[in-house]
C-alpha positions in Angstrom: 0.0 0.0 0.0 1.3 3.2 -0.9 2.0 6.0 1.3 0.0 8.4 -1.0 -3.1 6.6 -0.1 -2.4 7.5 4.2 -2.3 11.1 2.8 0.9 11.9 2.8 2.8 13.8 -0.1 4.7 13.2 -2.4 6.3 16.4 -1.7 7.5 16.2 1.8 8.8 12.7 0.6 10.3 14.2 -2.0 12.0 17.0 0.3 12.7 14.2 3.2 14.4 12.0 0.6 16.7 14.8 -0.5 17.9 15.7 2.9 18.7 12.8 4.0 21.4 13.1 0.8 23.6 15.3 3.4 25.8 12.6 5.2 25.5 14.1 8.4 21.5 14.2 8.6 22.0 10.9 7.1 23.8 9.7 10.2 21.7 11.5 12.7 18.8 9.7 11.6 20.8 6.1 12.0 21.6 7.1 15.2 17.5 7.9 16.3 16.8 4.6 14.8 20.0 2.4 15.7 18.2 0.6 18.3 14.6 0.3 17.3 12.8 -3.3 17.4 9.9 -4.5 15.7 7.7 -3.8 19.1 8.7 0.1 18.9 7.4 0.3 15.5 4.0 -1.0 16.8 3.5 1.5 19.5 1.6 4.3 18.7 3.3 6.5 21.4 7.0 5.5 20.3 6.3 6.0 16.7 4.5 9.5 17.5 7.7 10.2 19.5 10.2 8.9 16.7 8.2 10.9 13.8 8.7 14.1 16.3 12.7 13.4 16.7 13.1 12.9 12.9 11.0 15.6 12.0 13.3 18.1 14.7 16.3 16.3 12.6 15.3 17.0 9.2 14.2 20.7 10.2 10.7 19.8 9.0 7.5 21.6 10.7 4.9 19.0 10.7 1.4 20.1 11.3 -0.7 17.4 13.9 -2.4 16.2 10.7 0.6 15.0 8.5 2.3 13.9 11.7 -0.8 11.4 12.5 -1.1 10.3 8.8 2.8 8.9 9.4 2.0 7.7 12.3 -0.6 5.5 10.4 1.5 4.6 7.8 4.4 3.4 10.1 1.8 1.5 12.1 0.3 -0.5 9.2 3.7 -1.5 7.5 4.1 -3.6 10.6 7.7 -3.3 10.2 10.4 -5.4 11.2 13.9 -3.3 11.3 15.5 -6.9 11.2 13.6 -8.3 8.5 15.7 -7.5 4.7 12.1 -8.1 3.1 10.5 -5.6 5.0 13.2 -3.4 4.1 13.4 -3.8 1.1 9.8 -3.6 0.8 9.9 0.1 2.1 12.7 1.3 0.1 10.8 0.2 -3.3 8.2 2.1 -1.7 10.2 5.3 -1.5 12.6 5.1 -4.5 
């Protein structure tokens, strides 16, 4: 399912995607998720909390709407940091 369809946009990906080109907001973000399990990535309040950090990281103002909608998103993917297929699944999803 494609993020467009959470309401997200394409351009706030689109911006998101090209800072994290800079190496060292590259490497910030690694560090916020270094240590994140499956089990974080179900809970609402540690996902809210992690969308909040990242946004803070990539200097993007995210209103309480778009910051819900990833919320959502994140929540559905039921991802699994440790899982290559789920990766893989969410970087086709964002190439």
């Amino acid at each position: 399912m494609s993020y467009q369809s959470y309401g997200i946009r394409p351009q706030l990906v689109e911006r998101v995607k090209l800072k994290l080109k800079n190496p060292v907001v590259k490497d910030r973000m690694r560090q916020l998720l270094a240590h994140v399990t499956k089990y974080d990535l179900q809970d609402r309040m540690k996902v809210r909390k992690l969308v909040k950090s990242a946004a803070v990281i990539l200097h993007e103002k995210l209103t309480d709407v778009q910051e819900e909608q990833i919320v959502s998103f994140v929540l559905a993917q039921k991802i699994d940091p440790n899982n290559t297929f789920h990766l893989l699944k969410l970087w086709g999803m964002f190439r």
